[in-house]
C-alpha positions, -999 to 999 in steps of 0.1 A, spaced: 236 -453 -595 236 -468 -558 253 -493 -555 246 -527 -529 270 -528 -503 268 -567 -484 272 -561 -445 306 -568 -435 298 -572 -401 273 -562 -369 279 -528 -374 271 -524 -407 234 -546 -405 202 -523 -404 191 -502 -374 158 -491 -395 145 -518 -414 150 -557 -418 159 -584 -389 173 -555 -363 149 -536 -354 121 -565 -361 140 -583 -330 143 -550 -310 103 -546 -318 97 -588 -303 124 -584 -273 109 -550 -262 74 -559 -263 81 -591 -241 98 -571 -222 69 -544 -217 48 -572 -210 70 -593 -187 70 -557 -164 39 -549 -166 27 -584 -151 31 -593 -115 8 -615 -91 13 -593 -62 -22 -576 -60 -4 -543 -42 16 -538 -80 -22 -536 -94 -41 -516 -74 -10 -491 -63 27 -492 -80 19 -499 -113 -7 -468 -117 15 -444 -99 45 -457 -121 18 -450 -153 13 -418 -140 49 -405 -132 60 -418 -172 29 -401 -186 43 -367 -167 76 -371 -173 68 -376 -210 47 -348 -214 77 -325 -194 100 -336 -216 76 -324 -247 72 -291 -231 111 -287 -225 117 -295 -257 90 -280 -283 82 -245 -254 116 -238 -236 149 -250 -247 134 -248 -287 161 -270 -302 139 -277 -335 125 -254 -358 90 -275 -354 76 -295 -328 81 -329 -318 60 -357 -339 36 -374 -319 48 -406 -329 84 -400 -313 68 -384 -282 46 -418 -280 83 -438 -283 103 -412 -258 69 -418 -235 77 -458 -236 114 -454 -231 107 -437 -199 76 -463 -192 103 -486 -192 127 -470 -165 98 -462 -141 84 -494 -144 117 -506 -136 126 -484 -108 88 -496 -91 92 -533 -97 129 -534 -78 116 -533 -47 91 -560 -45 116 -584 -64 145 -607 -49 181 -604 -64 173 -627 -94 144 -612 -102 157 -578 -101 181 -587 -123 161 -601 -150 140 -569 -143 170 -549 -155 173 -564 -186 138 -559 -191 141 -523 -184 170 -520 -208 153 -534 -237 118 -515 -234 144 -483 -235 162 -497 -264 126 -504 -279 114 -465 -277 150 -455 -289 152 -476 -320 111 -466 -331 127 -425 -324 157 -434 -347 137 -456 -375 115 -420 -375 144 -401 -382 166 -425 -395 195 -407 -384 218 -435 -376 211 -460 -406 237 -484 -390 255 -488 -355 286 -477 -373 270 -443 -386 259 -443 -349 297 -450 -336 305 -423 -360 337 -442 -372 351 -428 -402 388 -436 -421 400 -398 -423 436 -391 -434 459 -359 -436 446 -329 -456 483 -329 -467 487 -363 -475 450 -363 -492 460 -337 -521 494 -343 -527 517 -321 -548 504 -290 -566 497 -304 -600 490 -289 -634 451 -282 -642 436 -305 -672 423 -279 -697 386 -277 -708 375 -258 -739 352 -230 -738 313 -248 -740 330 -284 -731 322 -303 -702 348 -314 -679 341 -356 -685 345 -346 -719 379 -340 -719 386 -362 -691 404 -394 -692 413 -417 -662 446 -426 -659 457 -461 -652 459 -468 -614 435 -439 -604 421 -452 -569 387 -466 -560 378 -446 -538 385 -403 -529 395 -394 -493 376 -379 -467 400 -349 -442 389 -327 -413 402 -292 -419 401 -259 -397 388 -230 -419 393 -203 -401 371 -169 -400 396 -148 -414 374 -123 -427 342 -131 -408 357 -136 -369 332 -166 -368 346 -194 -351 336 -228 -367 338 -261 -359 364 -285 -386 347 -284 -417 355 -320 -436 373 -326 -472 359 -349 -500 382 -354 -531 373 -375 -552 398 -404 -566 404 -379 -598 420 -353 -575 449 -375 -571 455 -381 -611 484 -353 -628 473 -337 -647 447 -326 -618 410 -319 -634 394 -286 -625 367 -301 -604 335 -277 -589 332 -273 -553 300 -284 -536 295 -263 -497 272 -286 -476 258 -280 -446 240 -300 -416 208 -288 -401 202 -276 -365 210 -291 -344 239 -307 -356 277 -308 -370 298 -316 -401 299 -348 -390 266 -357 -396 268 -355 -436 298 -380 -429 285 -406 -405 240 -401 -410 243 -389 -443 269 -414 -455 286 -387 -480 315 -408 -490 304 -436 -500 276 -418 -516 306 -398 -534 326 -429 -544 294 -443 -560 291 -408 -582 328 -408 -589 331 -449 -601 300 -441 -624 321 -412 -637 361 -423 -640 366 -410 -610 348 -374 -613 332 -364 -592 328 -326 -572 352 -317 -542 329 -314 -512 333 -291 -484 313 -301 -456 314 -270 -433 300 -255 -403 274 -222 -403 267 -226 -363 293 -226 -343 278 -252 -320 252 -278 -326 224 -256 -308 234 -224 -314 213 -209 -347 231 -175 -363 208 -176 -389 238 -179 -419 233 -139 -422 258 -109 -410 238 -100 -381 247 -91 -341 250 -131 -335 278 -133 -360 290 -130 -397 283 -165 -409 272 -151 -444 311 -136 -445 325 -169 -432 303 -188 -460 310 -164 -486 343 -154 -486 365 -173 -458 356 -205 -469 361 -197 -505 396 -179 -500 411 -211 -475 396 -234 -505 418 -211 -528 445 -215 -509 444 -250 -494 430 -269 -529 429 -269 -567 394 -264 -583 374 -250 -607 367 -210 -604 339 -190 -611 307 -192 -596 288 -213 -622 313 -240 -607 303 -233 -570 272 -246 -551 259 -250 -517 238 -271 -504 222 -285 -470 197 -302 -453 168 -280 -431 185 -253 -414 214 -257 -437 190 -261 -471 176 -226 -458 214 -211 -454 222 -225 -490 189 -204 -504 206 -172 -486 235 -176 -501 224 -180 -533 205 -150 -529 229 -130 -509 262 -137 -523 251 -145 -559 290 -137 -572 302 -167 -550 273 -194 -556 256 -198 -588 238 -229 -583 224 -245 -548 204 -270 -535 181 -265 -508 167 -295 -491 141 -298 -465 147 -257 -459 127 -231 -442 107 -200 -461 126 -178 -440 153 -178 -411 141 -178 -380 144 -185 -344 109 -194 -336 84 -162 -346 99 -130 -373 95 -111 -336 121 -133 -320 141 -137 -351 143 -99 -357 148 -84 -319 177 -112 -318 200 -104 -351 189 -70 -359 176 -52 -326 142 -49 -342 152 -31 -370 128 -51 -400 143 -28 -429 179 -50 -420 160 -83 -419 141 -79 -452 171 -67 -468 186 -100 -461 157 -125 -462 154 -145 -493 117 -143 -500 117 -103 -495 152 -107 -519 139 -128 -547 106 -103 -547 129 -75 -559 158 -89 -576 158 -111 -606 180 -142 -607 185 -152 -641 219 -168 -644 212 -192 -607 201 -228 -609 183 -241 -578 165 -268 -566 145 -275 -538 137 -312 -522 110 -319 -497 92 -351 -480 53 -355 -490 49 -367 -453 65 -332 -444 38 -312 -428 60 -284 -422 84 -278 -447 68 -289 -479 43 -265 -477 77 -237 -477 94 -253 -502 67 -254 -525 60 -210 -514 101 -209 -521 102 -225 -549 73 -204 -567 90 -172 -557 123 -185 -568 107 -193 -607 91 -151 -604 127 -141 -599 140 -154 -630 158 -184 -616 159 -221 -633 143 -238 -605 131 -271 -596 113 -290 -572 116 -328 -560 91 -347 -533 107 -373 -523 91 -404 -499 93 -394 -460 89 -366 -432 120 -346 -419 147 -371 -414 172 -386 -435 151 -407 -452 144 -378 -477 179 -355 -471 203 -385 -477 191 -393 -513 179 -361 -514 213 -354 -529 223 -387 -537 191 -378 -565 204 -347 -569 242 -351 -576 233 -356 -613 215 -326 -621 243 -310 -598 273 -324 -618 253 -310 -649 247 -277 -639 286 -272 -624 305 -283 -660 314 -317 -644 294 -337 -670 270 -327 -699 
């Protein structure tokens, strides 16, 4: 259950729906008006075309930078945030055309007029996307606090009978905290030799409680580009936690919010390949430092992985790939395949053109020769997603032919976080039931 949080302050009120960006929407448009207009007859018939021009080229440069050279996204940009990019920069040139024929106050007020059409085109791109929910997700300000400090003492393990669930069995003890903790952590590839970026720590407020609860381990993962971080600040994972744990006594799974790039733009592809053993890292260094470093449940009916677009496809390679390690998964918003823009590109890059090596590795070429009867999965995708639905819905098919217990969830939206946030916020049920945590 989600629960209503009131807005404690300006950096907690909406950037993507309510009074914000309604204002942002008012003061931009008077502001695109106010420097559009001019009584100088030289702005009309001269400056303010060649300004219309330069934006329109600018725009359409910064389209083919982005979807034909540097390739950042899996998929093109949507016309609708190319339209918002194009009046951000409609803005600036205007801007930069008016200064001249404007005295000191006027240039000023010109400024400000600038500034908000750029605000304008940058709010429409984030309510697209809605990445940055609120200007604290967007000043990515998070409590964090000592792994050390965060779990304590090594404590006894609660036991759970054979075919009982672990709420069962479980009772809170008195003075059990609100809320679990959130730590950065440096899992290194001992194994692997990949070199991450700090994973993050959930526990949840039953880790602290003696005797300790065997709780599952959830793996998340961002897309590309993008960090750990963004689970925390976009994706809002602990207070999304804390609501699943205060529903449950304080249960809820241990979440390790890890890294399978490296950097935000690089792409490995989450496979042993020449760009890196990510599939090792995922597999086997981040179980062993969790061994190590935590107390959870074993086995892999108690593991999943999960994450959003590039990550959703790493979590269905996984679960294909390293089946011992990962028995259930949640794929959200994934790809059919991994890939780095055509099977060519993807294939000359990881494997030196040798396709036997890819289709051993590639999930759909996987699930059509092995069966899968013992992994849950589940795959979410946004009815306004042009792109990925269409895979998840191939994925999914092929996933049911190979024996697994599949699902599939459409959930309101495009690719953004308006479907990846709740789609495991929905999820964390049907993911608490399928790793022993409840019934």
């Amino acid at each position: 259950m989600e629960r209503v949080r009131l807005a404690a302050g300006p950096l907690d009120w909406s950037l993507v729906d309510g009074a914000v960006p309604l204002v942002v929407q008012v003061l931009g448009a008077l502001a695109l008006a106010a420097l559009l207009f001019s009584r100088d007859r030289r702005w009309w018939t001269r400056l303010l075309p060649i300004g219309v021009v330069v934006a329109a080229l600018l725009t359409l440069l910064v389209k083919l930078t982005v979807d034909d050279w540097w390739q950042p996204f899996p998929d093109k940009l949507p016309s609708d945030v190319v339209v918002w990019i194009g009046v951000a920069i409609l803005g600036v040139c205007l801007l930069l055309f008016r200064m001249p024929t404007l005295r000191w106050r006027g240039r000023l007020g010109a400024l400000v007029a600038g500034l908000l059409v750029v605000v304008l085109g940058l709010s429409e791109v984030n309510i697209h996307y809605d990445n940055y929910p609120t200007a604290r997700t967007m000043l990515g300000t998070q409590d964090t606090v000592s792994l050390k400090d965060a779990t304590g003492k090594k404590a006894a393990l609660l036991g759970v009978p054979k075919g009982k669930a672990l709420s069962e069995v479980w009772q809170a003890p008195a003075g059990l905290p609100a809320k679990g903790t959130v730590s950065t952590a440096s899992i290194p590839g001992t194994k692997s030799g990949f070199k991450a970026r700090d994973a993050y720590v959930y526990l949840p407020p039953a880790y602290r409680a003696s005797p300790r609860p065997p709780l599952p381990v959830l793996v998340l993962m961002a897309g590309q580009p993008g960090a750990p971080q963004d689970w925390i600040t976009s994706g809002q994972l602990p207070d999304m936690m804390d609501d699943f744990a205060a529903d449950h006594a304080g249960l809820a799974p241990i979440v390790l919010v890890v890294d399978p790039l490296g950097s935000s733009f690089d792409n490995p592809l989450c496979m042993d390949s020449r760009l890196g053993k990510v599939q090792t890292y995922l597999a086997d260094d981040v179980p062993a430092w969790a061994a190590a470093h935590l107390q959870t449940a074993e086995g892999r009916t108690h593991w999943a992985v999960s994450g959003l677009s590039n990550g959703g496809t790493c979590a269905l390679q996984l679960a294909v790939n390293a089946p011992r390690r990962y028995g259930v998964f949640l794929d959200i918003s994934g790809q059919d395949e991994p890939t780095l823009g055509s099977r060519k590109q993807t294939v000359d890059a990881a494997f030196g053109g040798d396709e036997a090596a890819f289709e051993k590795v590639n999930p759909m070429d996987v699930m059509a020769r092995e069966k899968f009867p013992d992994t849950a999965g589940m795959f979410v995708a946004g009815t306004d997603d042009s792109t990925y639905r269409p895979q998840a819905h191939k994925v999914y098919e092929a996933a049911k032919k190979a024996g697994m217990r599949a699902g599939l969830v459409e959930l309101p939206g495009g690719h953004s976080w308006q479907v990846w946030r709740p789609g495991l916020r929905k999820q964390l049920p049907w993911l608490a039931s399928r790793l022993g945590l409840t019934p």
